[in-house]
C-alpha positions as CSV (number, residue, x, y, z in Angstrom):
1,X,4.6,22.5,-31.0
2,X,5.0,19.3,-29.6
3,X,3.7,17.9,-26.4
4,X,5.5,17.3,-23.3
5,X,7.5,14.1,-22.9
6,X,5.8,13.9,-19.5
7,X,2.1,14.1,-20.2
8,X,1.7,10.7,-20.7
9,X,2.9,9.5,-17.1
10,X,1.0,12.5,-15.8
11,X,-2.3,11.1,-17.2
12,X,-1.5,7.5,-15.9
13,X,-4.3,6.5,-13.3
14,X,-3.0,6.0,-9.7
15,X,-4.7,3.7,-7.6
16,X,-4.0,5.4,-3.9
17,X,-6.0,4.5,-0.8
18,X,-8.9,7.3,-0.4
19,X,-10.3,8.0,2.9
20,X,-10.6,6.0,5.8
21,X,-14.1,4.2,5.6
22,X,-15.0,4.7,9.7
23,X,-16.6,1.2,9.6
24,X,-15.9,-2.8,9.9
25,X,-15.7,-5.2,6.8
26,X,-13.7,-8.5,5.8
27,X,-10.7,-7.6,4.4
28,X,-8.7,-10.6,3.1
29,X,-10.4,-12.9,5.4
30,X,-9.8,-10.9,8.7
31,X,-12.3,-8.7,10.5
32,X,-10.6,-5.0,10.2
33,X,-12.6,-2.0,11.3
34,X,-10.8,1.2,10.5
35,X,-11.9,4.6,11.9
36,X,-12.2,7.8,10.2
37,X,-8.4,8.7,10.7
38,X,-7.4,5.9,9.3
39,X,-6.2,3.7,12.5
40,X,-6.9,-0.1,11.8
41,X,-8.0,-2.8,14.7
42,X,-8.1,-6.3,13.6
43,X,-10.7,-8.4,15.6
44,X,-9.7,-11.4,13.7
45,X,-8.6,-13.0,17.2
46,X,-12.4,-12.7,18.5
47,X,-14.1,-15.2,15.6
48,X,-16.5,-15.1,13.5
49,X,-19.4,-14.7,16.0
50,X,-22.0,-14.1,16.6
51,X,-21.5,-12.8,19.6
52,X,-24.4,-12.8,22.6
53,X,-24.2,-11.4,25.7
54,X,-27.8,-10.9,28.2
55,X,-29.0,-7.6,30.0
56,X,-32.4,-6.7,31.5
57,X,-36.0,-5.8,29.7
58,X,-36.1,-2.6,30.9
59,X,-38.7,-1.0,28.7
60,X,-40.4,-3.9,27.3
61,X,-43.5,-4.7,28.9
62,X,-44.5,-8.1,26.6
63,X,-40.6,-9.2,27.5
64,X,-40.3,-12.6,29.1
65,X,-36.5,-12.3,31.2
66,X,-33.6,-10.6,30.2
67,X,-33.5,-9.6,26.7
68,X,-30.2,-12.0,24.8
69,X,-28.4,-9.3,22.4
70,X,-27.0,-10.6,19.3
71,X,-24.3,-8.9,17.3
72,X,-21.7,-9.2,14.7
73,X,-18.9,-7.3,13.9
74,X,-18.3,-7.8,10.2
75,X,-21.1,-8.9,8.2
76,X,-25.0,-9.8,9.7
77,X,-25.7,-12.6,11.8
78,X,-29.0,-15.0,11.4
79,X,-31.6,-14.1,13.5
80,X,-34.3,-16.7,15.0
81,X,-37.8,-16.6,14.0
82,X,-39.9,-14.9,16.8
83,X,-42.4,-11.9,17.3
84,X,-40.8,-9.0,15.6
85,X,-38.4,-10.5,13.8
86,X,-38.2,-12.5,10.5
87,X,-35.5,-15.1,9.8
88,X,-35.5,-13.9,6.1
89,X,-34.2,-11.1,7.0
90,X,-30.1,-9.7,8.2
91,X,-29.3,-7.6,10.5
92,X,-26.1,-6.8,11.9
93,X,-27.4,-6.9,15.4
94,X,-31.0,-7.9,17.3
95,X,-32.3,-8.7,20.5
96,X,-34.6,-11.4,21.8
97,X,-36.3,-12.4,25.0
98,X,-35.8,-15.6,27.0
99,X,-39.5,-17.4,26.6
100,X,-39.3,-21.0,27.1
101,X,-42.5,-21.6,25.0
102,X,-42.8,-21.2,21.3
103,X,-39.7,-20.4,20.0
104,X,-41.8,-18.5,17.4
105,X,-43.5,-16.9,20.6
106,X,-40.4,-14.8,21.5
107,X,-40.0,-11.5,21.6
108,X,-37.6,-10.1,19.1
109,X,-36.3,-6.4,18.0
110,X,-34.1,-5.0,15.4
111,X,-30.9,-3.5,16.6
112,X,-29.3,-2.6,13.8
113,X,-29.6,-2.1,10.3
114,X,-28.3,-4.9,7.2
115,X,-24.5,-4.1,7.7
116,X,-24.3,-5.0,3.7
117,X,-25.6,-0.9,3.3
118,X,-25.3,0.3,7.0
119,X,-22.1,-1.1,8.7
120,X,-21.1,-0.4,12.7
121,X,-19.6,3.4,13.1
122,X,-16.3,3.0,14.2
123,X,-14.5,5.5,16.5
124,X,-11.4,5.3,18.9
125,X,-12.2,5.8,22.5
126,X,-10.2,8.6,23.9
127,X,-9.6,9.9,27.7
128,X,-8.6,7.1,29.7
129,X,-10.1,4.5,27.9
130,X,-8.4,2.7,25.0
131,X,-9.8,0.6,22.1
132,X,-12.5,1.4,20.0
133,X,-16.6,1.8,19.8
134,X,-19.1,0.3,17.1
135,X,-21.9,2.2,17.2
136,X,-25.6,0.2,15.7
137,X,-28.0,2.1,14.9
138,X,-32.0,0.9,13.9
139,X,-34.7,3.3,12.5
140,X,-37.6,2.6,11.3
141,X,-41.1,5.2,11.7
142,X,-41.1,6.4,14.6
143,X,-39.0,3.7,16.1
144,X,-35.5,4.3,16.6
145,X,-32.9,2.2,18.9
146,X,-29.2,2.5,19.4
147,X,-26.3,-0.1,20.2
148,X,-23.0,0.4,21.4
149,X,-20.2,-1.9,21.5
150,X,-17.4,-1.0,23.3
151,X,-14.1,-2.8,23.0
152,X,-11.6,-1.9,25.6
153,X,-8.1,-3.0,25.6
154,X,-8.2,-3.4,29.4
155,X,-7.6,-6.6,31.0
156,X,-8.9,-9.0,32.6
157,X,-9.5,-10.0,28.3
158,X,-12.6,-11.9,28.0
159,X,-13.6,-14.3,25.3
160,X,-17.1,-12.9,25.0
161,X,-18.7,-9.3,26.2
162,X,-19.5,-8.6,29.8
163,X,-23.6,-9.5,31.4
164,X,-25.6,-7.7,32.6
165,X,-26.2,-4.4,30.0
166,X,-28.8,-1.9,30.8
167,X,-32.4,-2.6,28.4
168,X,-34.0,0.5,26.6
169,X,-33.8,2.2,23.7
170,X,-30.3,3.0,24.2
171,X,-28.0,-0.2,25.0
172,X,-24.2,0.2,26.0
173,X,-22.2,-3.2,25.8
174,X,-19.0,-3.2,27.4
175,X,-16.0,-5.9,26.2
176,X,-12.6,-6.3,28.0
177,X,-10.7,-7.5,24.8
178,X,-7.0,-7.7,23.8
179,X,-8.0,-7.4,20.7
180,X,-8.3,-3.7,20.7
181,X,-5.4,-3.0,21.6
182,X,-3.8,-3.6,17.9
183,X,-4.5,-0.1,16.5
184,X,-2.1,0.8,14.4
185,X,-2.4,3.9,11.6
186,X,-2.0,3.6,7.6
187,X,-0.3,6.3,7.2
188,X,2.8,5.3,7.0
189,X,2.2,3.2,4.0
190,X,0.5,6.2,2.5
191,X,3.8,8.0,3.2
192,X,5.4,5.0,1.4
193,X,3.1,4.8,-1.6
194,X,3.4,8.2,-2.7
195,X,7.3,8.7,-1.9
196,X,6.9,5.5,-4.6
197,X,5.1,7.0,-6.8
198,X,6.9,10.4,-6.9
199,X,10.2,8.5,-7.7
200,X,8.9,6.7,-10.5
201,X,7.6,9.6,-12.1
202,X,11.1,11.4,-11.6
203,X,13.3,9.0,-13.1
204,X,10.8,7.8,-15.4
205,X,10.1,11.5,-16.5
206,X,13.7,12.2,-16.5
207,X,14.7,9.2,-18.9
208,X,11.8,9.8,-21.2
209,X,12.5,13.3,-21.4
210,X,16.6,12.8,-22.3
211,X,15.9,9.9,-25.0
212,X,13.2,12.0,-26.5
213,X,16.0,15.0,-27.3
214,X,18.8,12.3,-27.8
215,X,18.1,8.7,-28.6
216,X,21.6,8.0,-28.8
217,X,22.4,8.7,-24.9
218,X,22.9,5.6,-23.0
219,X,20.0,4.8,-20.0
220,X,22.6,4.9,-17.2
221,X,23.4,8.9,-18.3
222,X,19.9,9.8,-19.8
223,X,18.9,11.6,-16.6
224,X,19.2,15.1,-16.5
225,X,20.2,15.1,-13.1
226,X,22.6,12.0,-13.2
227,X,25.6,14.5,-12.7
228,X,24.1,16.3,-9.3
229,X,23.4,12.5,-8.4
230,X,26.9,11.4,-8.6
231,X,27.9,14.1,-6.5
232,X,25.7,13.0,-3.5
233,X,28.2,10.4,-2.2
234,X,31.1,13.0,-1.9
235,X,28.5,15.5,-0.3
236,X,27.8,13.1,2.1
237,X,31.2,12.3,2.9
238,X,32.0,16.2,2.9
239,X,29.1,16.1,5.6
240,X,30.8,13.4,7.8
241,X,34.1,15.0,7.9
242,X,32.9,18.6,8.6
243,X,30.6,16.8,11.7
244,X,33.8,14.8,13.0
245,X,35.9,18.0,13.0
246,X,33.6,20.3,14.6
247,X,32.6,17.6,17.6
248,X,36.0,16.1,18.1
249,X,37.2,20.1,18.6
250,X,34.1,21.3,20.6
251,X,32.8,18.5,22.6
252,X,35.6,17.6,24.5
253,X,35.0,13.8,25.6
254,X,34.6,12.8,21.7
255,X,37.9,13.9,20.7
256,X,37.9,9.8,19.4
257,X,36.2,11.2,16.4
258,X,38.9,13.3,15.2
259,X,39.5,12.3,11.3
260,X,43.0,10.3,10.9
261,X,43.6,12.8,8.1
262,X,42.8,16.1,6.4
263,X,41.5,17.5,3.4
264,X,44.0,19.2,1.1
265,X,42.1,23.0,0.1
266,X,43.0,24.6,-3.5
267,X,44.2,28.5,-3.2
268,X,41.1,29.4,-5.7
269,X,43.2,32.3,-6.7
270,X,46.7,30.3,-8.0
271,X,45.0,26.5,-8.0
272,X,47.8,25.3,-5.7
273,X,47.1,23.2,-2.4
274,X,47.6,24.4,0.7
275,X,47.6,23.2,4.1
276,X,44.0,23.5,5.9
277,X,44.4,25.8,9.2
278,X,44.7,23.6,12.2
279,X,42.6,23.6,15.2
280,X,44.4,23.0,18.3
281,X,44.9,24.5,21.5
282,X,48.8,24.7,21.4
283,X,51.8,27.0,20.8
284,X,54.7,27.4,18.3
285,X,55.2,24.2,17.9
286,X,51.8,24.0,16.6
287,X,52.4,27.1,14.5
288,X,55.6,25.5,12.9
289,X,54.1,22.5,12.0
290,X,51.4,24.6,10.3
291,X,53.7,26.3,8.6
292,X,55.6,23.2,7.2
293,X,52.4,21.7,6.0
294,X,51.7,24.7,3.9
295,X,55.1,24.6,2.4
296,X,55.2,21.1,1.7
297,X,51.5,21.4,0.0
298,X,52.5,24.3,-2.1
299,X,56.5,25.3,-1.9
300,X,57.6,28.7,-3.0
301,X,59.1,28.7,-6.5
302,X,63.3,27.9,-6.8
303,X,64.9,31.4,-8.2
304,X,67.1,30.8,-11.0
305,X,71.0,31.0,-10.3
306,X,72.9,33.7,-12.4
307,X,76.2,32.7,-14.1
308,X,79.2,35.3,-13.6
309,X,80.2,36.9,-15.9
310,X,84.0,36.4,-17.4
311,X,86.4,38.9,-16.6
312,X,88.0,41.4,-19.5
313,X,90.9,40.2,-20.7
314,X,93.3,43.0,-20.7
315,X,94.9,44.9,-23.9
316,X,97.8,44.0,-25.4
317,X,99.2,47.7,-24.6
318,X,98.6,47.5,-20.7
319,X,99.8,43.8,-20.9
320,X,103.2,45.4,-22.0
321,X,103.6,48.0,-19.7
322,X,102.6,45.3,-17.1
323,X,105.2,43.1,-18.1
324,X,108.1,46.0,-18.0
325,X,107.1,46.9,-14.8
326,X,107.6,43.3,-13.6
327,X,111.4,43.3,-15.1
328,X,111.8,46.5,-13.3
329,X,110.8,44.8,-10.0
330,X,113.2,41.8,-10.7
């Protein structure tokens, strides 16, 4: 038995996008974080970073001023050598206090994990916010901290985040940004990529599958649909006309759409044309010139004329007594 013409484009591997990666990375040079539904923000507009923005030290005790948080949004920024910290080390996001002394004498905590094997979450704010949240996220023992990084599409747009965020455990950092407010959604593309795909296997398959039975047919008929295709033009135009007809006689105000012309229909039954019933609001006179129409589309037959027939020429016995009776007469 042999195998199926179209196995071999069946078994062709498609490279189509998987699921949405709910996360930030460098794609192509920009900064796109894309949430788990697939809609796309590209922060290229806000830099490279990193980006720093100050709030208070609520629940450090050893903290000198406001704590300084440090983030980035794609990729790990390079965090200072202090207490807590070590420089050799990335993180996506850290902390540190504002001692004037040693540098090295600074407080410092992690805020995040390497964003190399634990990006930002990504998720689209919803209610009356718009943008998107990157959420940080640092465990290590029994020590765990959170970061949030919320980027509004709001205005006034600001070129960094707002002061002034709440210390703890549990930080919430707020950003005004225009940039969020260039979500757009994937799917579309998607839509586009498989509609591609689909077609390629169709005519592909179709021309693969016709050559194999026939080697001799030429590409532009090898389809086994090519007929049905070539019909689609005059389906479409039988469309149109049907749509003019029925709107310029039912909506009133787009008469203007009235074909110039009608269709000529075939009498299935004898194969002669006739006259396609007219539509108007009218009286005889439109009835008459219906009934014209049909018979010049399909007049009725001519009926053969019959030749008279010659009279009998008379016998030569009545043509004597004929002639006697004349003489008598005379």
């Amino acid at each position: 038995m042999a195998r199926p013409a179209l196995l071999p484009l069946l078994l062709l591997p498609l490279s189509l996008p998987g699921a949405a990666r709910a996360s930030c990375a460098v794609d192509g040079g920009a900064c796109i974080c894309e949430d788990a539904d697939g809609t796309r923000w590209d922060l290229s507009e806000l830099g490279a970073g990193p980006f720093t923005t100050s709030g208070d030290t609520t629940g450090c005790t050893a903290c000198v001023g406001n704590w300084n948080y440090h983030f980035a949004l794609c990729g790990n920024v390079v965090m200072e050598q202090a207490i807590g910290c070590v420089s050799t080390q990335t993180r996506a996001a850290y902390r540190i206090d504002e001692y004037t002394g040693s540098p090295t004498s600074r407080w410092c905590e992690y805020m995040a994990e390497d964003a190399t094997s634990t990006p930002p979450t990504v998720t689209a704010l919803s209610g009356d916010a718009s943008g998107l949240s990157l959420a940080y996220s640092y465990v290590s023992g029994s020590t765990s901290r959170t970061m949030t990084v919320n980027l509004l599409c709001d205005s006034p747009s600001l070129a960094a985040p707002e002061d002034g965020v709440a210390g703890g455990n549990d930080v919430v950092i707020n950003w005004p940004t225009s940039a969020a407010c260039s979500g757009g959604s994937n799917t579309g593309w998607l839509i586009v990529i498989l509609t591609s795909v689909a077609a390629g296997l169709y005519v592909g398959g179709g021309i693969g599958y016709a050559k194999r039975n026939d080697p001799s047919v030429g590409l532009a008929e090898a389809h086994p649909h090519v007929e049905q295709w070539k019909q689609v033009p005059g389906l479409v135009a039988d469309g149109v006309f049907y749509t003019r007809v029925q709107l310029s006689t039912n909506v009133g105000f787009l008469g203007f759409l009235a074909p110039k012309s009608d269709y000529a229909q075939v009498d299935e039954r004898t194969g002669a044309f006739k006259a396609p019933a007219i539509q108007r609001s009218g009286g005889k006179d439109d009835e008459k010139e219906a009934l014209v129409s049909a018979e010049e589309a399909d007049p009725p037959p001519k009926k053969k004329k019959s030749k008279p027939k010659p009279k009998a020429k008379p016998k030569p016995k009545a043509r004597k007594k004929k002639e006697q009776e004349d003489d008598v007469l005379e």
